[in-house]
PQR file of N, CA, C, O and H, with PARSE charges and radii, in Angstrom:
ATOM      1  N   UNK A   1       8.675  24.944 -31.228 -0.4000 1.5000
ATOM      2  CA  UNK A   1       8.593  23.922 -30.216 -0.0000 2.0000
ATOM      3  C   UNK A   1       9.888  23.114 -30.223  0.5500 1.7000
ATOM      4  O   UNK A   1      10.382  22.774 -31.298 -0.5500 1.4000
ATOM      5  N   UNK A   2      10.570  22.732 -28.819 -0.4000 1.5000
ATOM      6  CA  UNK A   2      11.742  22.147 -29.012 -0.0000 2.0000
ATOM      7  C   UNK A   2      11.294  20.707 -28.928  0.5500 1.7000
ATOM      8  O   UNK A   2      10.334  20.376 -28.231 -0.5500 1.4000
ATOM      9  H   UNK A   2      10.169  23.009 -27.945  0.4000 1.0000
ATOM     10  N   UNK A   3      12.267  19.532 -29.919 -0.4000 1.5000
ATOM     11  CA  UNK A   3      12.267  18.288 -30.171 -0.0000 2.0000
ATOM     12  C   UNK A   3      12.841  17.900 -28.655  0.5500 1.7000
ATOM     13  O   UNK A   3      13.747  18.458 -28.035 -0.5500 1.4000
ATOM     14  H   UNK A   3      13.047  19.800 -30.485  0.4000 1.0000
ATOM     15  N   UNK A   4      11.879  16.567 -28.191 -0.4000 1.5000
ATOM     16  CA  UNK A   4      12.778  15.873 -27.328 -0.0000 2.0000
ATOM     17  C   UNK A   4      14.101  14.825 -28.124  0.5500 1.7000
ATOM     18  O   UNK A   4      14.115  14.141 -29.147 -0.5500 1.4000
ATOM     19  H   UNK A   4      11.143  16.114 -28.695  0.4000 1.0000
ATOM     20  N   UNK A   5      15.117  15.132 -27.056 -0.4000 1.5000
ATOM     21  CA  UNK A   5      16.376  13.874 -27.912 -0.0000 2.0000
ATOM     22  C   UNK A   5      15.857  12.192 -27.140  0.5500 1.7000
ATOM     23  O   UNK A   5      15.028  11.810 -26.314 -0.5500 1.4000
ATOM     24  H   UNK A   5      15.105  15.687 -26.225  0.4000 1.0000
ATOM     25  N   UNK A   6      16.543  11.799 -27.699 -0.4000 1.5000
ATOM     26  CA  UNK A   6      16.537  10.427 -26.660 -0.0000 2.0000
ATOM     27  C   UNK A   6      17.107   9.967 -25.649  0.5500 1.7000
ATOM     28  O   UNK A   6      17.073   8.815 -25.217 -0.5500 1.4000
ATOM     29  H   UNK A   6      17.216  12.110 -28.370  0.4000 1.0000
ATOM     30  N   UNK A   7      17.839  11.191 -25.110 -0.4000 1.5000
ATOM     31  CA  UNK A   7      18.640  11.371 -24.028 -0.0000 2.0000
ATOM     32  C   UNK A   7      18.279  11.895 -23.017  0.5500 1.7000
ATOM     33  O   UNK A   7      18.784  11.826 -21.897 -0.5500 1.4000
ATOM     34  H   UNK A   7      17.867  12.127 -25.461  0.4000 1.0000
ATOM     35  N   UNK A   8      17.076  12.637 -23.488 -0.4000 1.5000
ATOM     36  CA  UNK A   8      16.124  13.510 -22.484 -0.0000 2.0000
ATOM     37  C   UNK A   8      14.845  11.756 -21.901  0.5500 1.7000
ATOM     38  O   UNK A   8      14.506  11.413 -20.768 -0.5500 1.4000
ATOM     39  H   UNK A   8      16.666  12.693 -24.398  0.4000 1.0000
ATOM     40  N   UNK A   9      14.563  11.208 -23.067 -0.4000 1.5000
ATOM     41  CA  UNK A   9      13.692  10.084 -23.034 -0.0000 2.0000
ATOM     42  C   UNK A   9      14.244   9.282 -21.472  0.5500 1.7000
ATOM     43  O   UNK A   9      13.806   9.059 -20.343 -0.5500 1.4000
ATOM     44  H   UNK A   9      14.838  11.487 -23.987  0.4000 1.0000
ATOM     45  N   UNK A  10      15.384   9.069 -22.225 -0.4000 1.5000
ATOM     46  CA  UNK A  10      16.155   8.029 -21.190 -0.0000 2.0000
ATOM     47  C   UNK A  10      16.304   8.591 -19.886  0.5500 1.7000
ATOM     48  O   UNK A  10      16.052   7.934 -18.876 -0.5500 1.4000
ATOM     49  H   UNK A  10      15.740   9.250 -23.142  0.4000 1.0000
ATOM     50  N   UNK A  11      16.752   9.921 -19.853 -0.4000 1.5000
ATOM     51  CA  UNK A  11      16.781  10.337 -18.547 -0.0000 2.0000
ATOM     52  C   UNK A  11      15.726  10.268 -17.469  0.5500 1.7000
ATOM     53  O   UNK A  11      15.760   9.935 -16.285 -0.5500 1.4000
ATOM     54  H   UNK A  11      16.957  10.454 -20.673  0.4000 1.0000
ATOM     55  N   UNK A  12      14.587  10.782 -18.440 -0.4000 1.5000
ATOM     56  CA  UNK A  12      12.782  11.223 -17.765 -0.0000 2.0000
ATOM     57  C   UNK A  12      12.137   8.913 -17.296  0.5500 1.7000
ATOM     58  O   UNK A  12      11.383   8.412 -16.462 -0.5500 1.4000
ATOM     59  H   UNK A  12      14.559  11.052 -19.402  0.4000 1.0000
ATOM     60  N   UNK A  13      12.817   8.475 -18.163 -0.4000 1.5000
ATOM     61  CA  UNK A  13      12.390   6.732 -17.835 -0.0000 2.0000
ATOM     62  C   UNK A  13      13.115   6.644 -16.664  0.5500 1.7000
ATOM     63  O   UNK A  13      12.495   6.373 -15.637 -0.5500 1.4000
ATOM     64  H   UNK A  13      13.430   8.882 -18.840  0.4000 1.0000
ATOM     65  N   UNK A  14      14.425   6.837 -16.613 -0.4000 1.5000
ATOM     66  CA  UNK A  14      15.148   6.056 -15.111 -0.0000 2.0000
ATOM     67  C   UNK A  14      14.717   7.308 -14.100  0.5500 1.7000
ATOM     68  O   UNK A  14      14.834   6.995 -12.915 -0.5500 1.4000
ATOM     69  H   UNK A  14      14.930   7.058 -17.448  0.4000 1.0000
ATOM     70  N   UNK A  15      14.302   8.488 -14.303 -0.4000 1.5000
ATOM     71  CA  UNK A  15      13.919   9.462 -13.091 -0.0000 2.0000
ATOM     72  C   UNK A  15      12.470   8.835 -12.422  0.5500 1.7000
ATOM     73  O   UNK A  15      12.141   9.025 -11.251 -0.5500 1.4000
ATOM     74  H   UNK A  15      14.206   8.742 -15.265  0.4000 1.0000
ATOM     75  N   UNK A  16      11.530   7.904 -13.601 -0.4000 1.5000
ATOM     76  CA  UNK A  16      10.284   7.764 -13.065 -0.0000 2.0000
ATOM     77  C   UNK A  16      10.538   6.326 -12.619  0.5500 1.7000
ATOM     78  O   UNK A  16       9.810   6.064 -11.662 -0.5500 1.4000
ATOM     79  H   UNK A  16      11.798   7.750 -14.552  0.4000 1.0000
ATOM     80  N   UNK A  17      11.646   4.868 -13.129 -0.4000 1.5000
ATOM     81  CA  UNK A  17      11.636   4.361 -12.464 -0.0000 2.0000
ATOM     82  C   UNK A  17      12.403   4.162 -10.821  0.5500 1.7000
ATOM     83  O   UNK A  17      12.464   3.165 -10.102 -0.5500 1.4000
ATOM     84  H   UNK A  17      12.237   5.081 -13.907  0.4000 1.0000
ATOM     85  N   UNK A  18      12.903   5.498 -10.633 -0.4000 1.5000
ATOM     86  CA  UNK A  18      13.845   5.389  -9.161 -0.0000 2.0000
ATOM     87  C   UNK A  18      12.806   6.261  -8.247  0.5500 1.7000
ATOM     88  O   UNK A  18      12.864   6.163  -7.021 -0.5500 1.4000
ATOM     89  H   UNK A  18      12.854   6.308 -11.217  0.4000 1.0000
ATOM     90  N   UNK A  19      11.716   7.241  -8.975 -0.4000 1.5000
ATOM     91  CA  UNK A  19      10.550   7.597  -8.086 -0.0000 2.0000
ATOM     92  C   UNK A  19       9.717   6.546  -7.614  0.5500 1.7000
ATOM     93  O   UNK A  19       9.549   6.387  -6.404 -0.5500 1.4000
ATOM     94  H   UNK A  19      11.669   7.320  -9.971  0.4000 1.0000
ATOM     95  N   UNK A  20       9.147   5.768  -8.518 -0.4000 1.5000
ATOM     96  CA  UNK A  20       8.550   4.166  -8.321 -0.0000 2.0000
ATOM     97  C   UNK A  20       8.836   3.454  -7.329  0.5500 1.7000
ATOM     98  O   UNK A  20       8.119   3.027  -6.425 -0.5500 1.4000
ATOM     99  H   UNK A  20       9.283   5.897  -9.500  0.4000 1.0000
ATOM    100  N   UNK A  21      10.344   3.295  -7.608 -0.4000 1.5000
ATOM    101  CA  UNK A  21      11.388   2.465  -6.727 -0.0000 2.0000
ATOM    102  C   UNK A  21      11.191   2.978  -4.833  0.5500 1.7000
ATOM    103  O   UNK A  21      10.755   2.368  -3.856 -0.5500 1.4000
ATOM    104  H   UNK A  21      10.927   3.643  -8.342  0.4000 1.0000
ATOM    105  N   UNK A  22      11.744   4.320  -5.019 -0.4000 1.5000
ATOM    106  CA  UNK A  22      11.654   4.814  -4.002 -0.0000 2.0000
ATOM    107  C   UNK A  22      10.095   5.249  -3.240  0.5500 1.7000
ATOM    108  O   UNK A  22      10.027   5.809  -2.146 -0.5500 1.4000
ATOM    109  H   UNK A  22      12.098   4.815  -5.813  0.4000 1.0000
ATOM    110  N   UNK A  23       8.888   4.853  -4.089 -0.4000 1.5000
ATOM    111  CA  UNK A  23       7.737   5.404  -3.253 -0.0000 2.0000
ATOM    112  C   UNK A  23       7.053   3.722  -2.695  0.5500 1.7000
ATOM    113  O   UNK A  23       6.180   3.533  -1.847 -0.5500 1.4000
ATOM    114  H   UNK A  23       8.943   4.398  -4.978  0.4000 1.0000
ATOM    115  N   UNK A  24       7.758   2.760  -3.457 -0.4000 1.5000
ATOM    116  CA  UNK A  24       7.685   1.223  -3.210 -0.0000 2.0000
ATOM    117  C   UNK A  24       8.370   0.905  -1.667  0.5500 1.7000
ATOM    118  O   UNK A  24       7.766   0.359  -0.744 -0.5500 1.4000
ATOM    119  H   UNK A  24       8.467   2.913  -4.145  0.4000 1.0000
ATOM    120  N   UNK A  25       9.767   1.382  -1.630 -0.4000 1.5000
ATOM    121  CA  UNK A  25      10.083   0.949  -0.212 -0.0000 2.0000
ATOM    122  C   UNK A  25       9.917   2.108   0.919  0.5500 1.7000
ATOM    123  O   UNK A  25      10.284   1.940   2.082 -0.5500 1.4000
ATOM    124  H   UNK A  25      10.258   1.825  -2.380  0.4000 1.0000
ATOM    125  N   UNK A  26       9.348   3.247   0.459 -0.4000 1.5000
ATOM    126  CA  UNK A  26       8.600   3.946   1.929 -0.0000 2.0000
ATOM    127  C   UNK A  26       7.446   3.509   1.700  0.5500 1.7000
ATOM    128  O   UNK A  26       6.989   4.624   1.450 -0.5500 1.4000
ATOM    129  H   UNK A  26       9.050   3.383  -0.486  0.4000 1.0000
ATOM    130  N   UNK A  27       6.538   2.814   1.563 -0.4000 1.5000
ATOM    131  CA  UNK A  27       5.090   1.872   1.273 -0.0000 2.0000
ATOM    132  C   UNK A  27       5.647   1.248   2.310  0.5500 1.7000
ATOM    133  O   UNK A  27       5.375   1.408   3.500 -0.5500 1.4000
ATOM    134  H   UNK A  27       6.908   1.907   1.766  0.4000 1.0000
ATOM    135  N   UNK A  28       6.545   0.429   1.765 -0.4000 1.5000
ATOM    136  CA  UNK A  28       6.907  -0.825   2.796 -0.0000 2.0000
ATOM    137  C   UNK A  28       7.199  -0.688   3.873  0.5500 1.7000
ATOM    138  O   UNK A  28       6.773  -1.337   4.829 -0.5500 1.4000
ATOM    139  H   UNK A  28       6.766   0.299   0.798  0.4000 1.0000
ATOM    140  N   UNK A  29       8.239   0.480   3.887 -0.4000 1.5000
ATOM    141  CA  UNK A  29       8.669   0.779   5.570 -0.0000 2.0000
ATOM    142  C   UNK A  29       7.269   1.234   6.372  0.5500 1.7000
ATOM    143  O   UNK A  29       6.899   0.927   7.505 -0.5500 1.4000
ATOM    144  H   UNK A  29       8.584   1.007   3.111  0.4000 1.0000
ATOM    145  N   UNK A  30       6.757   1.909   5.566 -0.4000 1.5000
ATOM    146  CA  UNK A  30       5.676   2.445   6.674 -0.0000 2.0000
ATOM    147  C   UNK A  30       4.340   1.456   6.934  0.5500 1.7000
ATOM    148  O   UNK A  30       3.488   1.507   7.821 -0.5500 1.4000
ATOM    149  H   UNK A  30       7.058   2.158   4.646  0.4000 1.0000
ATOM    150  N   UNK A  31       4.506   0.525   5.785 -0.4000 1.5000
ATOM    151  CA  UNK A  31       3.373  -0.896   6.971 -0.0000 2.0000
ATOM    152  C   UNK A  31       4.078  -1.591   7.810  0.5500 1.7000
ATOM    153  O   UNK A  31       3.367  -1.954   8.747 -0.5500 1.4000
ATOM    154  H   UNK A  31       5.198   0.484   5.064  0.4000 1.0000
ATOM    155  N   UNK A  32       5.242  -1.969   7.906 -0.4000 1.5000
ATOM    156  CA  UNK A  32       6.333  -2.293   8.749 -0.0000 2.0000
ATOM    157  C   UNK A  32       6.007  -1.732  10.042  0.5500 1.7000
ATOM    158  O   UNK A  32       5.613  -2.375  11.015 -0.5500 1.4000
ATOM    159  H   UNK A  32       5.819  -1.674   7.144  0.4000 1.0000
ATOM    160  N   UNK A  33       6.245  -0.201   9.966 -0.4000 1.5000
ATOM    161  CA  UNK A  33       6.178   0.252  11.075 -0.0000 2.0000
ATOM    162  C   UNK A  33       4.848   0.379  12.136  0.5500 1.7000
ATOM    163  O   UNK A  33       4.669   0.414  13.354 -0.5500 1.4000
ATOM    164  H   UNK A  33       6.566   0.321   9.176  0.4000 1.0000
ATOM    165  N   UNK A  34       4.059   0.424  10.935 -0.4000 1.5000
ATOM    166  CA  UNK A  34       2.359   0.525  11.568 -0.0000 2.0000
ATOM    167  C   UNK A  34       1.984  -0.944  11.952  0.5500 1.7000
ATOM    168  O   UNK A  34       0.845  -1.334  12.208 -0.5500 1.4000
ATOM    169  H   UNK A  34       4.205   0.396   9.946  0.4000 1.0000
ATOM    170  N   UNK A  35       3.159  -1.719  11.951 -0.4000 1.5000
ATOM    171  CA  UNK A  35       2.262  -3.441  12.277 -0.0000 2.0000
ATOM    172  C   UNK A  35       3.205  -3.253  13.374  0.5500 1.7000
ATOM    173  O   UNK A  35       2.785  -3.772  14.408 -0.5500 1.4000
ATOM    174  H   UNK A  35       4.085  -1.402  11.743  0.4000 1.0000
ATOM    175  N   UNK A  36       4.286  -2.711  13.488 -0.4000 1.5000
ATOM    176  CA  UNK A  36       4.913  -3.286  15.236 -0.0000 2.0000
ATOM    177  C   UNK A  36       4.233  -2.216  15.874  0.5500 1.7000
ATOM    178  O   UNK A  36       4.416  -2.582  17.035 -0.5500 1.4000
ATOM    179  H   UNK A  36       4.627  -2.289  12.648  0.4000 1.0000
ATOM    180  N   UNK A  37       3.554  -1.116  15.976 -0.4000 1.5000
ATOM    181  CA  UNK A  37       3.391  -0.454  16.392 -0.0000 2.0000
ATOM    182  C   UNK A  37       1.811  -0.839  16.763  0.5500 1.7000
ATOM    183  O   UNK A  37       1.339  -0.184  17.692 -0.5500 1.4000
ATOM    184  H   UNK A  37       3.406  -0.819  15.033  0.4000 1.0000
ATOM    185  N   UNK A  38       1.009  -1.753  16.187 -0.4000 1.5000
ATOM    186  CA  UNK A  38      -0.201  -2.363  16.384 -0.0000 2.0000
ATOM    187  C   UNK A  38      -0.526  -3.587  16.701  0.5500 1.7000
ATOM    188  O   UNK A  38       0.188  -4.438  16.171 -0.5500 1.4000
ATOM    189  H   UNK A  38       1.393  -2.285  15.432  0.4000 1.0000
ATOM    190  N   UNK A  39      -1.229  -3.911  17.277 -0.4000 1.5000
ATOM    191  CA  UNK A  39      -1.964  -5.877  17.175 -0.0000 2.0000
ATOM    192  C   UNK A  39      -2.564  -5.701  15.902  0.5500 1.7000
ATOM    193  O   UNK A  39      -2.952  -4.660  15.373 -0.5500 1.4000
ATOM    194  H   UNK A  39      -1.809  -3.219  17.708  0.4000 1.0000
ATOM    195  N   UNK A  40      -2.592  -7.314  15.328 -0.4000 1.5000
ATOM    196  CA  UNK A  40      -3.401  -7.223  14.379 -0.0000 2.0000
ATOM    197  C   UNK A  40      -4.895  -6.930  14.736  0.5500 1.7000
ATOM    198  O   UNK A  40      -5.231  -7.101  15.908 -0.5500 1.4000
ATOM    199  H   UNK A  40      -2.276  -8.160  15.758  0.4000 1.0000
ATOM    200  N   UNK A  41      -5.872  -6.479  13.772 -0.4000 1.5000
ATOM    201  CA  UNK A  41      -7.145  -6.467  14.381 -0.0000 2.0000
ATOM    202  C   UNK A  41      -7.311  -7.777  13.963  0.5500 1.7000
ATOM    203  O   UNK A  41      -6.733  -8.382  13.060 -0.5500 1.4000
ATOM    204  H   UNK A  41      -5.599  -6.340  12.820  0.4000 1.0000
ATOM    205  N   UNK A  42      -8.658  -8.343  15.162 -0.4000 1.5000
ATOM    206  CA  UNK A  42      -9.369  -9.760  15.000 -0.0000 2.0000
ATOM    207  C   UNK A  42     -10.518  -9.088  14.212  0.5500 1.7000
ATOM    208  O   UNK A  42     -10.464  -7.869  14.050 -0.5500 1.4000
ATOM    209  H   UNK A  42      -9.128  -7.851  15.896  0.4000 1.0000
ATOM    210  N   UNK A  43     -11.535  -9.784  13.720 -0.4000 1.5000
ATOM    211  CA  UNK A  43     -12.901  -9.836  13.326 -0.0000 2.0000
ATOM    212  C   UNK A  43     -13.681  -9.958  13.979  0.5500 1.7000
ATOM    213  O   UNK A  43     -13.736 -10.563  15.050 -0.5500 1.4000
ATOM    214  H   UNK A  43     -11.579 -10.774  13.852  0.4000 1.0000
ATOM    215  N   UNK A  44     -14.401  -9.408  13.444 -0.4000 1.5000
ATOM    216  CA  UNK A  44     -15.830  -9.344  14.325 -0.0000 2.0000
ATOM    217  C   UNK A  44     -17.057 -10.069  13.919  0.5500 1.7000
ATOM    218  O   UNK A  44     -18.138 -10.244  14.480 -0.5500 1.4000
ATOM    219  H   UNK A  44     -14.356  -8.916  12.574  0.4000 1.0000
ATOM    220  N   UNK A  45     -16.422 -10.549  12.431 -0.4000 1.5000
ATOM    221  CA  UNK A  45     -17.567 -10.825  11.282 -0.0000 2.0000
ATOM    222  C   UNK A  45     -18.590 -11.922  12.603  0.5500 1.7000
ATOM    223  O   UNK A  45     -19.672 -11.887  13.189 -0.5500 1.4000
ATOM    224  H   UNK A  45     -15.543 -10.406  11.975  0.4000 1.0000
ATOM    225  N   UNK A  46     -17.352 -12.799  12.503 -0.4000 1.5000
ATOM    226  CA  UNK A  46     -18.059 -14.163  13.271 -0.0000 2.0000
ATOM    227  C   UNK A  46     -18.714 -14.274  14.388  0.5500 1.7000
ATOM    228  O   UNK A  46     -19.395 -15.285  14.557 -0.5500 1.4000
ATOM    229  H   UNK A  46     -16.473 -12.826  12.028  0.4000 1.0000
ATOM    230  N   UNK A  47     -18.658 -13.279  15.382 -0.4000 1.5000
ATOM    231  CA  UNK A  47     -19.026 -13.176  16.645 -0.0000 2.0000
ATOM    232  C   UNK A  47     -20.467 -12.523  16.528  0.5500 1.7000
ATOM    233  O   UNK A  47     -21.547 -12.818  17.040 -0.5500 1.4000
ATOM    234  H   UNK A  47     -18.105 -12.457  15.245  0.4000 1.0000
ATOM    235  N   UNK A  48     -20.084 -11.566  15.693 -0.4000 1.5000
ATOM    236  CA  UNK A  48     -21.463 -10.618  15.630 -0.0000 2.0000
ATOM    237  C   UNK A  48     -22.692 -11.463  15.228  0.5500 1.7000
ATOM    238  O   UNK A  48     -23.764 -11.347  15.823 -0.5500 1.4000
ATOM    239  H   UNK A  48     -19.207 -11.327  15.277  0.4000 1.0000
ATOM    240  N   UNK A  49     -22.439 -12.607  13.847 -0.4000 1.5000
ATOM    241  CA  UNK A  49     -23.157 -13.001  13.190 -0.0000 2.0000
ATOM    242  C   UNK A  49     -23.997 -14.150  14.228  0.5500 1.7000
ATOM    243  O   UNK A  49     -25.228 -14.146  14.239 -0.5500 1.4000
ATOM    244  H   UNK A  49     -21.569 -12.701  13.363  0.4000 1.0000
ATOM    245  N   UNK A  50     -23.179 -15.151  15.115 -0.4000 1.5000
ATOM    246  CA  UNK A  50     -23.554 -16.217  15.826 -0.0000 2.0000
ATOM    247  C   UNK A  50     -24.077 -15.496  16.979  0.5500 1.7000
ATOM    248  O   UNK A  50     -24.568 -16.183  17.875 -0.5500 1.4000
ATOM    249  H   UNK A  50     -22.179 -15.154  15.106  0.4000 1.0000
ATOM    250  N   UNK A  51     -24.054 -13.965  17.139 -0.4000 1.5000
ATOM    251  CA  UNK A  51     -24.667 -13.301  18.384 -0.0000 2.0000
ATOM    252  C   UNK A  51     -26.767 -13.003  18.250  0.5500 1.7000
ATOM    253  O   UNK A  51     -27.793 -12.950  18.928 -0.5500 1.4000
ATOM    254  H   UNK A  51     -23.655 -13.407  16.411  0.4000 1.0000
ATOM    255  N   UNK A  52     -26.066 -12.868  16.405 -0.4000 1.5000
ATOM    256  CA  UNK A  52     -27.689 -12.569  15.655 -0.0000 2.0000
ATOM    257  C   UNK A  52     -28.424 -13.465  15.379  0.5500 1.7000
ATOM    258  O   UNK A  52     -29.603 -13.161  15.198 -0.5500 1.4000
ATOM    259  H   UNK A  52     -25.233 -12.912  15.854  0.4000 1.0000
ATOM    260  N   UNK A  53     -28.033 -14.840  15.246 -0.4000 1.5000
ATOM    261  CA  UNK A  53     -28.278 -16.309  14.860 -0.0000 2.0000
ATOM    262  C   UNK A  53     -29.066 -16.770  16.404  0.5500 1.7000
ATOM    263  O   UNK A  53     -30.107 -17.425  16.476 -0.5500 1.4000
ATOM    264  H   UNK A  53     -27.075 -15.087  15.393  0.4000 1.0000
ATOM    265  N   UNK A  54     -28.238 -16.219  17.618 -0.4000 1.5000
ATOM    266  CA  UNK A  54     -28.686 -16.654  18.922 -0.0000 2.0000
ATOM    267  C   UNK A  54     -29.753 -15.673  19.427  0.5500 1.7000
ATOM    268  O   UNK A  54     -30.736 -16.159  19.986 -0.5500 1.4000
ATOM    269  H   UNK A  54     -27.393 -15.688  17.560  0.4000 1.0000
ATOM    270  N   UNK A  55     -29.664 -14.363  19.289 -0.4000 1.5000
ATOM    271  CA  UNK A  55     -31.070 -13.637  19.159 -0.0000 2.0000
ATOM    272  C   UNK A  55     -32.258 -13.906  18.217  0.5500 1.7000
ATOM    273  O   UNK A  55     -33.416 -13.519  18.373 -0.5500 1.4000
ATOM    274  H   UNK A  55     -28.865 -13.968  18.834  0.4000 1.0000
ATOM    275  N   UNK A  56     -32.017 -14.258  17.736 -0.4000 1.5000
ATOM    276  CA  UNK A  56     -33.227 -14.791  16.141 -0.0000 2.0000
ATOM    277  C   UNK A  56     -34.431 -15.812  17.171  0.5500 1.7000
ATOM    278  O   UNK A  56     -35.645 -15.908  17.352 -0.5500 1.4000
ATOM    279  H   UNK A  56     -31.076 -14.572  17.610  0.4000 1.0000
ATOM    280  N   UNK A  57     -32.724 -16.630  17.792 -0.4000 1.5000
ATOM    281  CA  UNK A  57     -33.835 -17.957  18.442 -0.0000 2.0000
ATOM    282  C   UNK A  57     -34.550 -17.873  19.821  0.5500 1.7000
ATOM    283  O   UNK A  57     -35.278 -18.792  20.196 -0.5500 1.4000
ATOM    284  H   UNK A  57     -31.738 -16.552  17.645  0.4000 1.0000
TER
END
């Protein structure tokens, strides 16, 4: 079985933090893009509930 060095260590740490890095700002770009590309949604919670409150009565 071959020994890892600490050169292999170091390499495999900054390869997983620039994957990190890089899966962090396509996250970002792509809610970016999905919010200009949308309205926010409103809720419904409140409408629905004061609709069931007014049927009740």
């Amino acid at each position: 079985m071959e020994n890892i060095s600490s050169q292999d260590t170091i390499q495999l740490a900054l390869t997983a933090i620039f994957v990190l890095i890089a899966a962090m700002v396509l996250w970002k770009l792509s809610g970016l893009i999905k919010r200009g590309r949308k309205e926010p949604k409103k809720s419904t919670y409140f409408r629905n509930s004061m609709k069931e409150r007014q049927n009740k009565l």
